[in-house]
C-alpha positions, 0 to 999 in steps of 0.5 A: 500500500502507498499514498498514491494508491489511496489518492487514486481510491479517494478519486475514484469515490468521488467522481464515480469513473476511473478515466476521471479519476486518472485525469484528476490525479494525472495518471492514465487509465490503465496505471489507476486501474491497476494500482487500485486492483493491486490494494484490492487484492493486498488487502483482499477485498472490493473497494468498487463494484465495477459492474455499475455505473457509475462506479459504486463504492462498496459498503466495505470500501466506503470505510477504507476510503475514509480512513484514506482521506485521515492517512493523507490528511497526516501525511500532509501534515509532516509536509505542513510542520517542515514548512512552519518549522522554517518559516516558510508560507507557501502552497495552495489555499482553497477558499469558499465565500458566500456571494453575499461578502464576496464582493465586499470584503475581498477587495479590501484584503487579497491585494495585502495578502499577495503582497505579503505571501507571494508564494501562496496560491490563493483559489476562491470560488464563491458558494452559499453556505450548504455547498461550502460546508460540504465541500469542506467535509470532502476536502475541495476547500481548506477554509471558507468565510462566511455567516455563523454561528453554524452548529455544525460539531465538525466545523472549527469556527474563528469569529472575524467580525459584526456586520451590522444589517441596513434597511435600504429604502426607495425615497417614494416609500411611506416611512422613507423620512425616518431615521431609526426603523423597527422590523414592523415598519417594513411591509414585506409585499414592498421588500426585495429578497435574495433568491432561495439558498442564500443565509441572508435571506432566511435571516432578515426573515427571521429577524423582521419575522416575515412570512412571504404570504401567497401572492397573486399570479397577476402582481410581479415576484422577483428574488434576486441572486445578488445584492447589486441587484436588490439596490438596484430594484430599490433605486429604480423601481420601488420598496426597500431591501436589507443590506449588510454594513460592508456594502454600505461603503460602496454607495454614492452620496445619494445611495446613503440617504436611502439608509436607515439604521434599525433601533437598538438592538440592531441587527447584525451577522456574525462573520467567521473564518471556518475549517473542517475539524482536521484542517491542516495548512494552519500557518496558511488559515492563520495568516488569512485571518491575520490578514482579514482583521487587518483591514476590517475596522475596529468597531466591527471586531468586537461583539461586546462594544455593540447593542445588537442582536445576531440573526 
């Protein structure tokens, strides 16, 4: 048995085809088929019932398999403790960020962190919060930034910062002259919302304890993928939306008379740096934090400084 035999197993259970297996591990066909079938009979048993397709993992393999993924997890752990040993910060980091921070917060740090560790290869694909959890579990990303608290006992959570949510308000609304809000004052037939699958949209609804009720087929409905678009549904058209504080920093003088605060407690999300429970890259995830706190302003770091709410 060899490390490459258990990343050609681990490839073959997730993508569920040997010829995509053997490209993702840039071998061919032929040398994963047979490598693979030298474990099997080394340790005398079927890892993958051939005969389906796609491949299927046998009950017995779906074990070995995970005690696979843990063997290469410490295995690259040695690789990891030599690096910090010499002080050396480089390789890959694989991040997931939800679309709702993405466009804000990247901006203000990634230019500093490649400045800072050149050899660090960053990869960051924007997902919502079940796709990164779970790409997290398979091992597809080191770290994500995203909303928490998530109660899951399998994900490490380091608290970055509070952000602050906004009520976002055309000028044609009733109201529209108020400074402070409460949740009763928004009329949810006029509130623009995130499409399904977006954490922010089930937190503002909770927040305002919202229902979305049955509408009409003949009034208009429309859930936004991204928060760009919720403004700019307000500016041109009518009603109100909920933006998070990062946003916020984006809107030209006429865009920031549309704000208006939430009285005490206001709302806020909690946003943390997380990584599966048997992360490794460690000095890599810390230095992103370092890096993240580095540009997000003192106020929003800390939790008892503030009268709000988490939703």
């Amino acid at each position: 048995m060899n490390l490459h035999q258990l990343e050609y197993i681990i490839a073959v259970d997730k993508l569920k085809n040997f010829v995509k297996a053997s490209e993702a591990c840039f071998v061919t066909q032929a040398t994963l088929s047979m490598m693979i079938k030298k474990l099997e009979e080394e340790l005398d048993v079927k890892i993958f019932d051939r005969s389906k397709q796609p491949v299927k993992t046998t009950d017995l393999g779906e074990k070995i398999i995970l005690q696979a993924k843990k063997i290469l997890s410490e295995s690259k752990k040695v690789h990891e403790l030599i690096k910090d040993e010499k002080g050396i910060v480089s390789g890959e980091l694989k991040i997931g960020i939800i679309p709702t921070l993405a466009p804000y917060l990247l901006p203000l740090f990634l230019r500093k962190f490649s400045q800072a560790y050149p050899l660090v290869k960053l990869i960051i694909n924007e997902f919502t919060t079940d796709v990164i959890i779970q790409k997290l579990k398979f091992g597809d990303l080191d770290a994500a930034i995203l909303a928490t608290p998530l109660h899951d006992a399998s994900i490490n959570e380091q608290v970055l910062f509070y952000e602050k949510y906004y009520l976002y308000v055309n000028q044609a609304e009733k109201g529209f002259d108020k400074k402070y809000v409460l949740p009763k004052d928004i009329d949810v037939d006029r509130l623009w919302l995130l499409e399904e699958g977006h954490c922010m949209r089930s937190q503002i609804l909770n927040f305002c304890a919202l229902k979305k009720q049955k509408e009409s087929e003949e009034q208009f409905h429309y859930n936004a993928g991204s928060i760009e678009t919720l403004k700019n549904m307000v500016d041109t058209n009518f009603g109100m939306t909920i933006i998070p504080e990062l946003t916020t920093h984006h809107l030209t003088s006429s865009q920031q008379r549309r704000i208006r605060s939430f009285k005490s407690p206001e709302p806020v999300r909690e946003i943390s740096l997380i990584t599966h429970r048997e992360f490794m890259k460690a000095k890599l995830i810390q230095c992103l934090n370092d890096c993240v706190l580095s540009v997000i302003p003192d106020k929003m770091k800390i939790k008892k400084n503030l009268n709000i709410v988490e939703i």
